[in-house]
PDBQT receptor file of N, H, CA, C and O in Angstrom, charges set to zero:
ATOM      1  N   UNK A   1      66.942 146.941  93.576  1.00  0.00    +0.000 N 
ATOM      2  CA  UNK A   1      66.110 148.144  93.712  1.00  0.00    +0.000 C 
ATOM      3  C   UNK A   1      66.604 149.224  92.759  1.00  0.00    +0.000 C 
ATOM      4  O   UNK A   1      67.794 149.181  92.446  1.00  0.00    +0.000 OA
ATOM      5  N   UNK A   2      65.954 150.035  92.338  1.00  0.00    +0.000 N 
ATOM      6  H   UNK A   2      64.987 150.070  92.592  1.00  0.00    +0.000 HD
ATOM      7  CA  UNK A   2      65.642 150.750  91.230  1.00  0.00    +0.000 C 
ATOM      8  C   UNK A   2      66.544 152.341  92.026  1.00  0.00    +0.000 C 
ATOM      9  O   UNK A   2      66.715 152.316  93.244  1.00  0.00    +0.000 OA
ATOM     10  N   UNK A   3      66.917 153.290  91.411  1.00  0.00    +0.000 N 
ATOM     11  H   UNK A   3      66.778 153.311  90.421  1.00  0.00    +0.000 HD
ATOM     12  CA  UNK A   3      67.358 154.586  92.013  1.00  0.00    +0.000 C 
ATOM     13  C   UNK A   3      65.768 155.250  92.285  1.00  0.00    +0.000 C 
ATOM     14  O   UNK A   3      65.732 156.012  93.251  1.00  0.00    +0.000 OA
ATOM     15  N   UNK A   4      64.966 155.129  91.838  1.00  0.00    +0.000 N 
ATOM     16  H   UNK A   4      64.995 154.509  91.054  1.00  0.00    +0.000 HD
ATOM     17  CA  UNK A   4      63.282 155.447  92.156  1.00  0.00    +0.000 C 
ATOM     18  C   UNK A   4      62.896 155.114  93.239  1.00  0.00    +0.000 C 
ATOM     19  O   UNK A   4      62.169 155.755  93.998  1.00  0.00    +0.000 OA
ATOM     20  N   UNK A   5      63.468 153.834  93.425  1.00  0.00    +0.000 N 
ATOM     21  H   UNK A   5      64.058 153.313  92.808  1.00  0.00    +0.000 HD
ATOM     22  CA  UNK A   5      62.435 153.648  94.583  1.00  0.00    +0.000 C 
ATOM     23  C   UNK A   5      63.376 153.908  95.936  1.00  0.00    +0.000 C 
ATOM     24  O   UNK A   5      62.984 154.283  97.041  1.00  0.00    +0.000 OA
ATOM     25  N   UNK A   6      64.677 153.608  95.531  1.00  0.00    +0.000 N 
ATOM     26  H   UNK A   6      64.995 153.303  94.633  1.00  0.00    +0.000 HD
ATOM     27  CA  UNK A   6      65.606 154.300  96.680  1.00  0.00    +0.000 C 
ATOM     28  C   UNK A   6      65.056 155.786  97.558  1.00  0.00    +0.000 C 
ATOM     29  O   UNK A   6      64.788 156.078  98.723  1.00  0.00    +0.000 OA
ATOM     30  N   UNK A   7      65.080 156.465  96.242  1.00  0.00    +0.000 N 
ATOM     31  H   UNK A   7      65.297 156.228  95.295  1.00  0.00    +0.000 HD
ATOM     32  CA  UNK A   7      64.190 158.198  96.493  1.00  0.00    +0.000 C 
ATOM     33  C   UNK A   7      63.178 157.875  97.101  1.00  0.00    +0.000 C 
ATOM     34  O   UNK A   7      63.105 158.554  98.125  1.00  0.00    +0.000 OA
ATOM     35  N   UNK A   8      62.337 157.175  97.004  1.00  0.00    +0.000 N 
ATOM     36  H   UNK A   8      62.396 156.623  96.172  1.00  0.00    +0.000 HD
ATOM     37  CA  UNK A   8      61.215 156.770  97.089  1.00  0.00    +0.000 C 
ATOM     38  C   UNK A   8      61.048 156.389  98.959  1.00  0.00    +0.000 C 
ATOM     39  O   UNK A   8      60.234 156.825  99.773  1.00  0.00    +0.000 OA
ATOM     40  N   UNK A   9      62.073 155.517  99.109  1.00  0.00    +0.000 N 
ATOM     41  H   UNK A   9      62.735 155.163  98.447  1.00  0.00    +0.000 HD
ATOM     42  CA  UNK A   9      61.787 155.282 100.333  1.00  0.00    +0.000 C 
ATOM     43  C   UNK A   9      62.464 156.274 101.320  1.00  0.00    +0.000 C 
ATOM     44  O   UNK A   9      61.871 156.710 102.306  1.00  0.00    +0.000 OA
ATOM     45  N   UNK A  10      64.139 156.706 100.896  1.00  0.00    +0.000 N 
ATOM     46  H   UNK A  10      64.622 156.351 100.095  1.00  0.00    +0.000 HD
ATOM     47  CA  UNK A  10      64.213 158.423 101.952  1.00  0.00    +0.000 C 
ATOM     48  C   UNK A  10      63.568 159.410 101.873  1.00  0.00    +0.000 C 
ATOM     49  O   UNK A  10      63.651 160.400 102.599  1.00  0.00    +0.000 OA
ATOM     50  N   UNK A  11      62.742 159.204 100.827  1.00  0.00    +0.000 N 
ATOM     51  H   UNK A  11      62.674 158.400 100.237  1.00  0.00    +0.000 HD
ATOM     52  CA  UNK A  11      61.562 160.229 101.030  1.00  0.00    +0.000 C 
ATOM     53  C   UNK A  11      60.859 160.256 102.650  1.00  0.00    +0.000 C 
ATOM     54  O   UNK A  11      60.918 160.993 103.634  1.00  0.00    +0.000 OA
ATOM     55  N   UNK A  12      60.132 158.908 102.238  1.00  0.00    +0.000 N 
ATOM     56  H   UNK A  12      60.084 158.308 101.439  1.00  0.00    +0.000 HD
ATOM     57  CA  UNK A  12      59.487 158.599 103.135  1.00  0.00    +0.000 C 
ATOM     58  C   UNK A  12      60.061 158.531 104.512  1.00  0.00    +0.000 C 
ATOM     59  O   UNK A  12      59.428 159.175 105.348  1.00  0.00    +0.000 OA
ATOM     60  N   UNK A  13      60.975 157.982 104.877  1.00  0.00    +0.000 N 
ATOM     61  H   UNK A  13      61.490 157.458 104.198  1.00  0.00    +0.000 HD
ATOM     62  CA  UNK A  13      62.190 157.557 106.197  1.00  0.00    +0.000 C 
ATOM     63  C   UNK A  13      61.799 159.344 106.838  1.00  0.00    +0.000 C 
ATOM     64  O   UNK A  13      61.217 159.729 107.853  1.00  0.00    +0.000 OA
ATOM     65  N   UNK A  14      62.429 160.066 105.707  1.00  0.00    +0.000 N 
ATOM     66  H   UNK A  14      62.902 159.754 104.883  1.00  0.00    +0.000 HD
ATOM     67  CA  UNK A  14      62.388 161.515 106.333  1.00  0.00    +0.000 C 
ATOM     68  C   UNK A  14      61.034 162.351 106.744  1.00  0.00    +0.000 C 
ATOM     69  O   UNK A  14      61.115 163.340 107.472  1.00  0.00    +0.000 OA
ATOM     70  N   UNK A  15      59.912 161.928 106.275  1.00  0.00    +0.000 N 
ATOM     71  H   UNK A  15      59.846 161.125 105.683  1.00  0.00    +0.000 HD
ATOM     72  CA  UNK A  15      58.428 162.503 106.467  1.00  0.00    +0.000 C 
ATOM     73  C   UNK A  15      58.102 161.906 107.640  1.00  0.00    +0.000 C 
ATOM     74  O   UNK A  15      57.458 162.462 108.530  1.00  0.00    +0.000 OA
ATOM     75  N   UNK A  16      58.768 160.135 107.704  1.00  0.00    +0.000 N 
ATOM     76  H   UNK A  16      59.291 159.683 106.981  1.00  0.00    +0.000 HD
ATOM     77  CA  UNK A  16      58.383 159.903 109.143  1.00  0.00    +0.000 C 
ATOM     78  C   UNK A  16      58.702 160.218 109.982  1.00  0.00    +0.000 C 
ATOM     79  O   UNK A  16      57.965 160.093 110.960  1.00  0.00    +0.000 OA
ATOM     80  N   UNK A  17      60.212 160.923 110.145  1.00  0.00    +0.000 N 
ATOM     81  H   UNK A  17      60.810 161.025 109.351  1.00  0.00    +0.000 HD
ATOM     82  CA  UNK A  17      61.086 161.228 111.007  1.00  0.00    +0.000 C 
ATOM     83  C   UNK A  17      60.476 162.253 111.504  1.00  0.00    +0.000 C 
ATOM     84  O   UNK A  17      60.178 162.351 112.695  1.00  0.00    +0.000 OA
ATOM     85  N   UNK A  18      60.185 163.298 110.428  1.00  0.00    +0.000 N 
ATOM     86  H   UNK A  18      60.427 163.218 109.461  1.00  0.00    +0.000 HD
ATOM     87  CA  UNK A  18      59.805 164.866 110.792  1.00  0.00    +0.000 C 
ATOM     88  C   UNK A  18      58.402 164.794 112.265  1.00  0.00    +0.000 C 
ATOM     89  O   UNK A  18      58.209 165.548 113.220  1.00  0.00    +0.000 OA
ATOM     90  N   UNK A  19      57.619 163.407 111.760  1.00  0.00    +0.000 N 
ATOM     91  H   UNK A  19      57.775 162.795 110.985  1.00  0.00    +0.000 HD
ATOM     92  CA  UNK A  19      56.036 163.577 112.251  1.00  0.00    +0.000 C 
ATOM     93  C   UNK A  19      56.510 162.858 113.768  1.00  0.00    +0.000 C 
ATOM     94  O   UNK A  19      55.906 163.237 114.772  1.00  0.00    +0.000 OA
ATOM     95  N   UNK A  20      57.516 161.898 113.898  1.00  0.00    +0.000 N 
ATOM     96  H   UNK A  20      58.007 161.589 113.083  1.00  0.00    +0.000 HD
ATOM     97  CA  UNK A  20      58.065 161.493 115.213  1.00  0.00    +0.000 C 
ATOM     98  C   UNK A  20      58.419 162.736 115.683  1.00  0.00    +0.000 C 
ATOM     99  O   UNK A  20      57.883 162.877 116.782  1.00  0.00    +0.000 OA
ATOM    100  N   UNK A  21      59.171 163.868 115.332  1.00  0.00    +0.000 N 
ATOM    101  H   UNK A  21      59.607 163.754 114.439  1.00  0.00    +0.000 HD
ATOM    102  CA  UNK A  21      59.969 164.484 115.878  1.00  0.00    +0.000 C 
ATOM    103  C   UNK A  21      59.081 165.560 116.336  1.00  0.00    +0.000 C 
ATOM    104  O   UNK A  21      59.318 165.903 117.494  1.00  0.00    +0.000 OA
ATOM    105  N   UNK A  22      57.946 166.307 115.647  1.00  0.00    +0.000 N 
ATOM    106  H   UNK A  22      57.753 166.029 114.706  1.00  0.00    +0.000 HD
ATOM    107  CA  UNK A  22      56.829 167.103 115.864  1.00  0.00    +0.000 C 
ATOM    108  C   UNK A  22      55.839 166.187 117.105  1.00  0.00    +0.000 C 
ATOM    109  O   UNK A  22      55.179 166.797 117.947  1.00  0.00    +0.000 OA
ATOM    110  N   UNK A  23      55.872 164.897 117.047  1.00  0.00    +0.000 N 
ATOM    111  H   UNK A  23      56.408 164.401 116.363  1.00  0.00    +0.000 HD
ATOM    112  CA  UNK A  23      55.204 164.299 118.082  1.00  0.00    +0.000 C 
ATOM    113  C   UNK A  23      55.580 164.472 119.452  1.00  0.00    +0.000 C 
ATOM    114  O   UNK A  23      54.961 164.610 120.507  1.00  0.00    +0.000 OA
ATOM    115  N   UNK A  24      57.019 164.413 119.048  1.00  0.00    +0.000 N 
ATOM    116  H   UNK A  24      57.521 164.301 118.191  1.00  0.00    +0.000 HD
ATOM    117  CA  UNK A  24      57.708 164.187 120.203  1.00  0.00    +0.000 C 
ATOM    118  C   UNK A  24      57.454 165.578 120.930  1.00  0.00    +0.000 C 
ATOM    119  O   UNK A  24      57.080 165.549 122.102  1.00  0.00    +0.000 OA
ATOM    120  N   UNK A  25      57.656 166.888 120.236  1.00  0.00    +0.000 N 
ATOM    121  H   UNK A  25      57.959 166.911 119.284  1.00  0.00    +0.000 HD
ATOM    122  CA  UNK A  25      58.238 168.266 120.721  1.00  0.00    +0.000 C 
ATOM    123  C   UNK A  25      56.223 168.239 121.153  1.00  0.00    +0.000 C 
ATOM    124  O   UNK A  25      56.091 168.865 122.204  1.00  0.00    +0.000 OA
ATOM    125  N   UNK A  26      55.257 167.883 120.798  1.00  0.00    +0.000 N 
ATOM    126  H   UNK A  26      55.364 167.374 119.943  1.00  0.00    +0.000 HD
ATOM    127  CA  UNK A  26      54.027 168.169 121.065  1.00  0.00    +0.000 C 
ATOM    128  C   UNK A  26      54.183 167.716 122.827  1.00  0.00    +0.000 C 
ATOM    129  O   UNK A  26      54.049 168.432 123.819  1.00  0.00    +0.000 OA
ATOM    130  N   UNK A  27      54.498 166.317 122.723  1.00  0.00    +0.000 N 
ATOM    131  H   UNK A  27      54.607 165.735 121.917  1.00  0.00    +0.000 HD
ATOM    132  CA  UNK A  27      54.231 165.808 124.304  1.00  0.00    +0.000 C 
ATOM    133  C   UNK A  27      54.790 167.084 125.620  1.00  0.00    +0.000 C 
ATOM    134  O   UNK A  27      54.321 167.651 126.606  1.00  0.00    +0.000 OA
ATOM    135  N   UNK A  28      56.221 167.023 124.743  1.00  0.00    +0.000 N 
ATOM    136  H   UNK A  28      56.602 166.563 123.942  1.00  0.00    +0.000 HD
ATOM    137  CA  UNK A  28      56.747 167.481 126.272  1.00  0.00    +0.000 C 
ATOM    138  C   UNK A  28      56.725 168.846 126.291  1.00  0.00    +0.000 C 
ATOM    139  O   UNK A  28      57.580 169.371 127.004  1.00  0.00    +0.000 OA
ATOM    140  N   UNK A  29      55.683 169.841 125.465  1.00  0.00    +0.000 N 
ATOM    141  H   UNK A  29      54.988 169.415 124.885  1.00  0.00    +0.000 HD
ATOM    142  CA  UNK A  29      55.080 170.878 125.525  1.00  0.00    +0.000 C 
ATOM    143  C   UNK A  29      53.896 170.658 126.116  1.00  0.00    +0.000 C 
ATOM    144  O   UNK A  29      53.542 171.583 126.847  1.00  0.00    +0.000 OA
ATOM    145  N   UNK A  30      53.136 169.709 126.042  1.00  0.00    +0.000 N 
ATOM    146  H   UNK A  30      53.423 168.958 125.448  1.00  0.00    +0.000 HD
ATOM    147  CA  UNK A  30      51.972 169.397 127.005  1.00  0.00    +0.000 C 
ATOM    148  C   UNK A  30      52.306 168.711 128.358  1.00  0.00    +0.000 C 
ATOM    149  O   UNK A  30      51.445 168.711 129.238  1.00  0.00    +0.000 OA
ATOM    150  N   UNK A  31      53.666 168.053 128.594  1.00  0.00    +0.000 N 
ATOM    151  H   UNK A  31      54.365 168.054 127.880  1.00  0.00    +0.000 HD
ATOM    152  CA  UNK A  31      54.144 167.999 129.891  1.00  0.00    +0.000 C 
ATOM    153  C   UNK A  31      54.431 168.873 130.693  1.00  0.00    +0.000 C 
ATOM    154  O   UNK A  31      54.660 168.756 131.897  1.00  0.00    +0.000 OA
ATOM    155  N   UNK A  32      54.430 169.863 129.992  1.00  0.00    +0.000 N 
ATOM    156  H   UNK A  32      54.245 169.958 129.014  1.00  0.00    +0.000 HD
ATOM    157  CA  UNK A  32      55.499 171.043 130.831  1.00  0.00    +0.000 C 
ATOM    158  C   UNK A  32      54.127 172.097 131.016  1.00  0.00    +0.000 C 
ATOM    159  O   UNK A  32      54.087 173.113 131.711  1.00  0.00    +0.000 OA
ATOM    160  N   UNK A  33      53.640 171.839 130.639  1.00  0.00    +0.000 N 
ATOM    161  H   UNK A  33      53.672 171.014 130.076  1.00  0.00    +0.000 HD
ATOM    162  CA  UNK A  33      52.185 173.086 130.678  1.00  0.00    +0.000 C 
ATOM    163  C   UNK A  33      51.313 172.563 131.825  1.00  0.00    +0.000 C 
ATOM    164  O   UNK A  33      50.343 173.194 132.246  1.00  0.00    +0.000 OA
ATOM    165  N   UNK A  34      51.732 171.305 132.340  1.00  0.00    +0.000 N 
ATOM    166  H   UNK A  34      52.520 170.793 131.999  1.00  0.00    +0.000 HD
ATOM    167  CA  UNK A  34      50.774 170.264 133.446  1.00  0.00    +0.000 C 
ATOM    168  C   UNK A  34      51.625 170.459 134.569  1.00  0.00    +0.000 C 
ATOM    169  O   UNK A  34      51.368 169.912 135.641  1.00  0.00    +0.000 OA
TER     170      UNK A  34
């Protein structure tokens, strides 16, 4: 693997992380409001 595509994929690892982690904080703000 290339140093490109290395970047390439912690890019990504971290954008997914962020949208798990915003998912996550969504639920148990709509748990707690119920």
């Amino acid at each position: 693997m290339t140093i490109q595509n290395v970047k390439y994929l912690r890019l990504n690892n971290f954008r997914f992380s962020i949208v798990i982690l915003h998912f996550e904080i969504f639920i148990l703000n709509f748990h707690e409001q119920n």
